[in-house]
N, C-alpha and C positions, 0 to 999 in steps of 0.2 A: 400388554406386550413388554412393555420398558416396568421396573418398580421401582415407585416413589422414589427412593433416596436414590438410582441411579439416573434419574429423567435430567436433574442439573446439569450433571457431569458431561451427559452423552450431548446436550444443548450448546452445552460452550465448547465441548471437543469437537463439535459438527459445526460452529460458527468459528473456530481458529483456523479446522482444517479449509472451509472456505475463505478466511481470509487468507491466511497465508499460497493458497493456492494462485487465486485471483492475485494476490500481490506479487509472485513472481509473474506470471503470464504481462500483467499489464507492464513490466519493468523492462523486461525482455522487447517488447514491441514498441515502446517508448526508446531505447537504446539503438533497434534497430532502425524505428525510421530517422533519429538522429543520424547515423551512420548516411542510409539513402539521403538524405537532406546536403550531403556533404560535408556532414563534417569530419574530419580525421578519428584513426583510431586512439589518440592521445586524446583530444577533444570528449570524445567519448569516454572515456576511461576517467579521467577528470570528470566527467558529470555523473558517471555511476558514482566515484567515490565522493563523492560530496551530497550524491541519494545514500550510501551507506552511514553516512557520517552524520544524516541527518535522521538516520533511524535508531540511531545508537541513541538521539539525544530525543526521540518521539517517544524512544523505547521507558526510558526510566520518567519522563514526565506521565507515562501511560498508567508506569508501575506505580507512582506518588497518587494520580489518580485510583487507582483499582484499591488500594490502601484505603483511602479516606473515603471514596463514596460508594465502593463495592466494585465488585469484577464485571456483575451485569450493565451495568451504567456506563460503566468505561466500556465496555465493550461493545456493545449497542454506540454508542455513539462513534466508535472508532470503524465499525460498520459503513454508517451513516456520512461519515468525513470521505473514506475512501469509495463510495458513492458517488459522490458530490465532486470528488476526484476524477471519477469515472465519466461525469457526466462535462464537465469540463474542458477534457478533451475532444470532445467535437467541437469546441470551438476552435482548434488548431487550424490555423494560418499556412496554408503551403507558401507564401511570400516569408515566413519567418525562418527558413532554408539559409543554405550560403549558395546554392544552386544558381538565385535568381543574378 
């Protein structure tokens, strides 16, 4: 169906497009139950920019990565991280609120 020298391509542009999808959805519901938890919308905006500020710097450690031990390695594992990410939060704390 796919040919050989396109199977790469189409591999890593179907696992960026599900990263990067999954990484906004889960950003977006992490910000808003901050928001429900009570916190302000400066509180929040301050923690989005300190999630941006920390992608910038996830970013080019990723890109130093993908360099040196290849695009599939980093990327598989950058998979694998925001998994573990994923799976993480269910351990959230409704006592970790400003609610309570």
């Amino acid at each position: 169906l796919i040919s050989r020298t396109l199977y790469p391509f189409v591999v890593v542009s179907l696992a960026y497009l599900f990263f990067t999808t999954s990484d906004g959805a889960v950003r977006m519901l992490v910000l808003l139950h901050a928001y429900e938890g009570g916190f302000t919308a400066m509180e929040v905006a301050i923690m989005f920019s300190l999630y941006e500020l920390m992608g910038v710097v996830t970013n080019l450690l990723a890109g130093l990565c993908g360099s040196r031990w290849g695009i599939k390695p980093t990327l598989l594992a950058g998979l694998f991280m925001q998994l573990a990410g994923l799976g993480m939060l269910f351990g959230l704390q409704s006592t970790w609120s400003k609610i309570n």
